[in-house]
C-alpha positions in Angstrom: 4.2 -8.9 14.3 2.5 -11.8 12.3 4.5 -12.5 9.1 3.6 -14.8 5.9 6.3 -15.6 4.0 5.2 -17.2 0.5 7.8 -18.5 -1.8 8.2 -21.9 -3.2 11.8 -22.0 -2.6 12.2 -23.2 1.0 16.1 -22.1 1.2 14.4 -18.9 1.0 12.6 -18.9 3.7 15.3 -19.6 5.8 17.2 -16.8 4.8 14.5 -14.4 5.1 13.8 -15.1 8.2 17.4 -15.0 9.7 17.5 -11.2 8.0 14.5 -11.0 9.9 15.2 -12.4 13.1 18.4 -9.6 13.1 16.3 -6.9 12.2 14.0 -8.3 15.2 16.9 -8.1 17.7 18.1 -4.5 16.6 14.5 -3.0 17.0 13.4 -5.0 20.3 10.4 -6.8 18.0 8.8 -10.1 18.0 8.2 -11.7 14.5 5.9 -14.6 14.3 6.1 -16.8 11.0 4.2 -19.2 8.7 5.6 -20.4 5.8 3.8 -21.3 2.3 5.4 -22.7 -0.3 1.9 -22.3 -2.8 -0.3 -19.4 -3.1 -3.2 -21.3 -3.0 -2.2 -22.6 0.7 -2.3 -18.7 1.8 -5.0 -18.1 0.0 -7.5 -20.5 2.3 -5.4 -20.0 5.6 -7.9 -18.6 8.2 -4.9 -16.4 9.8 -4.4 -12.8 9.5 -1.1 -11.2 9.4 0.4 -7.7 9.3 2.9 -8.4 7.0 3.3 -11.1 3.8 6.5 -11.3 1.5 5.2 -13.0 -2.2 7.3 -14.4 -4.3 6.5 -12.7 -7.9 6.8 -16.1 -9.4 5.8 -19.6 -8.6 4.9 -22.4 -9.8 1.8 -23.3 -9.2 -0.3 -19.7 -8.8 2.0 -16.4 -9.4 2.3 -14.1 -6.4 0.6 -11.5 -8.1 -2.5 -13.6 -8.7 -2.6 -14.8 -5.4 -2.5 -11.0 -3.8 -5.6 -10.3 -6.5 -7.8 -13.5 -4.3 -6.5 -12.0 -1.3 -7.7 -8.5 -2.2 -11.3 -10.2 -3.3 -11.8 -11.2 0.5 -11.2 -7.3 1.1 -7.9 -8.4 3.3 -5.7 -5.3 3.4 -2.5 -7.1 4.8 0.8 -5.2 3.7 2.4 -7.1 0.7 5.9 -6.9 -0.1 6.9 -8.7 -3.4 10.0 -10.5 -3.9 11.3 -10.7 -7.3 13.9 -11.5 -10.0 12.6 -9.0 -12.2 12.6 -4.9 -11.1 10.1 -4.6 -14.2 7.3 -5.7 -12.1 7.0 -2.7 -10.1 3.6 -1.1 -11.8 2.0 -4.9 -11.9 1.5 -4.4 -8.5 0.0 -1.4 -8.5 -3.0 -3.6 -9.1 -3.1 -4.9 -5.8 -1.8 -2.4 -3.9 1.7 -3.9 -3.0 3.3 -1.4 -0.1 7.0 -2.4 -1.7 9.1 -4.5 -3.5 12.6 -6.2 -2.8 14.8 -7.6 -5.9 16.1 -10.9 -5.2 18.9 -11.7 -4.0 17.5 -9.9 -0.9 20.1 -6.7 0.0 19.8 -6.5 3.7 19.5 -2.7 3.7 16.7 -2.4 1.2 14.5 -5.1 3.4 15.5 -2.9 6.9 14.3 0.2 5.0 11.1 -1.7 3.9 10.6 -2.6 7.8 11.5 0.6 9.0 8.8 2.4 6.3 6.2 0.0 7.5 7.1 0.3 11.7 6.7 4.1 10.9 3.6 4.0 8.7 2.2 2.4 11.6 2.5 4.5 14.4 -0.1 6.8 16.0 1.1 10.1 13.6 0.5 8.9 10.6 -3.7 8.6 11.2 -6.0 11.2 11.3 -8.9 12.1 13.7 -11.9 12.4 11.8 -15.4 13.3 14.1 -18.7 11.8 12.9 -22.1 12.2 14.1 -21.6 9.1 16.0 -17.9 8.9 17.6 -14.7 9.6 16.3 -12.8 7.7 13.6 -9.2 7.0 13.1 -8.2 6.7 10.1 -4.7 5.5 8.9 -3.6 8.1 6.0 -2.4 5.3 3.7 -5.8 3.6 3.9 -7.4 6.8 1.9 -8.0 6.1 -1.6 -9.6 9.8 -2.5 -11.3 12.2 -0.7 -14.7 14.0 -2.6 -16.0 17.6 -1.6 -19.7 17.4 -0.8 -20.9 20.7 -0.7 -19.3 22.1 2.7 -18.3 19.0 3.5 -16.3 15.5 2.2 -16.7 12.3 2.0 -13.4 10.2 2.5 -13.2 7.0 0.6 -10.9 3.8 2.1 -11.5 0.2 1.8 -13.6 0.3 4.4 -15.9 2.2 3.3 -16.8 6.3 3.1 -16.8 8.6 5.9 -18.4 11.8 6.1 -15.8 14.6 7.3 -17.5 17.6 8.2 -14.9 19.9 7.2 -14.4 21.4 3.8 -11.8 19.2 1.0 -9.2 22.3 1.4 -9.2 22.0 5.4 -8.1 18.4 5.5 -6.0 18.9 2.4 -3.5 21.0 5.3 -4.0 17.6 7.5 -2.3 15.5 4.9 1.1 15.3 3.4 1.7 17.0 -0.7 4.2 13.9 -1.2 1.3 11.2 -1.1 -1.8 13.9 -1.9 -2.7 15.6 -4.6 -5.7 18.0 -5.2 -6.1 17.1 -9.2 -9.8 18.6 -9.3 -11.8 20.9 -7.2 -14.1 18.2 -6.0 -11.3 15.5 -5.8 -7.7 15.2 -3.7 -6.4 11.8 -4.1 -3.7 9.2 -2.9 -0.8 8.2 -5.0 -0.2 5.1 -3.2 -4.0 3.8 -4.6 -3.4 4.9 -8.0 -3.1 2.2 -11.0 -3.5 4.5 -14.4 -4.8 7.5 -15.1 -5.3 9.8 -18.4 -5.6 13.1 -19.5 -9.0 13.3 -17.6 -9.4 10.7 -15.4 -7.8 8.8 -12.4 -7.9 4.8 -11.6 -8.0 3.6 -8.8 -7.3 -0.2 -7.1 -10.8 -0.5 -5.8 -12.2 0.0 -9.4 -13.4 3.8 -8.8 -12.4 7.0 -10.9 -12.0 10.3 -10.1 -11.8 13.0 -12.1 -8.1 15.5 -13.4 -8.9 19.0 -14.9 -7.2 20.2 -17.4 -5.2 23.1 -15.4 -4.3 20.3 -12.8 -3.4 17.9 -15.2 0.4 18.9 -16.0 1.0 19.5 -11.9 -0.5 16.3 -11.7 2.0 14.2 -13.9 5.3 16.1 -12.0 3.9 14.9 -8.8 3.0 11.1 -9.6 6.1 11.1 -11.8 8.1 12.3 -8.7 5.8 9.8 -6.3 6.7 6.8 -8.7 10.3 7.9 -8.8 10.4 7.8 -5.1 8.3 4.1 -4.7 10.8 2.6 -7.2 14.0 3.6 -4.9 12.4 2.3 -2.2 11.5 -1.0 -3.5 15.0 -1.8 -4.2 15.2 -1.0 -7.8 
């Protein structure tokens, strides 16, 4: 696993990676690490990683300004935010953040992180989606919305869209009700991508809308309620 650790506080690093380096041991893994002590530094390194811990607040560039650049060169890398201040927590909705830890780091909130992330990675959580030319896999974390088109629906990631040739209620079964929700009869869409929405409309973090009717609209706010209640316990809050 390639990890980026970006914090101006060096004693930090060394910390976080001895929590790491444990968590390595327990689960039979190997962690490789680059350190940045400025966002700007991460921002023009040529390497990729799976995983990057950001420190909310630095000096130089904030963490959450430094995710927004990263996000610019379409690089969907797993953030995890490190901060002083729990508040933060729907700032990074922005930038699609996958968690946050409260500093100082509690051991068991950063294994859960880990352990969320291992398991959001493995083979169950994607879907097999046929096209006309092969068949696509498709992490279901990486789905922003899904869009009926006639018969069919069109699923929208970063990526790009892909045509699913099975109706918006069929892969509605494929996915799971406590990260989906079918807000409109032409729309089901993904909590994690969500930044705002209002009495009609849902925002997404790649700029895009989709529509809430009004019979939907109270299910709706239960469900993203419960979804935000759930994303703040497991970010350490």
């Amino acid at each position: 696993m390639r990890i980026a650790i970006c914090d101006d506080q060096m004693i930090f690093h060394t910390e976080l990676k001895k929590h790491l380096e444990n968590y390595a041991k327990k689960r039979n893994l190997i962690m490789i690490y680059n350190d940045y002590t400025s966002g700007l530094d991460l921002i023009e390194s040529p390497n990729e990683y799976d995983l990057i811990f950001m420190d909310h607040q630095m000096a130089e560039i904030s963490g959450l300004e430094t995710v927004r650049r990263i996000r610019r060169k379409n690089i969907r890398t797993a953030i995890i935010f490190l901060t002083s201040y729990p508040d933060i927590v729907f700032d990074t909705f922005e930038v699609n953040a996958y968690r946050f830890l409260v500093k100082p780091i509690n051991v068991e909130k950063l294994e859960e992180a880990l352990d969320s992330y291992l398991a959001d990675n493995e083979e169950t959580n994607f879907i097999l989606v046929k096209t006309d030319e092969s068949n696509k896999k498709i992490n279901i974390n990486d789905i922003i919305y899904i869009e009926a088109a006639d018969k069919y629906c069109n699923i929208r990631t970063d990526e790009g869209t892909v045509l699913y040739k099975k109706t918006l209620s069929e892969i509605e079964k494929q996915l799971p009700a406590d990260k989906f929700f079918r807000c409109h009869r032409t729309y089901l869409v993904g909590f994690r991508h969500i930044v705002s929405h209002t009495s009609t409309d849902v925002l997404f973090d790649n700029k895009e809308k989709a529509l809430i009717s009004r019979v939907k609209l109270p299910h709706f706010k239960k469900a993203f309620t419960d979804y935000i209640k759930r994303y703040n316990y497991r970010r350490g809050c």
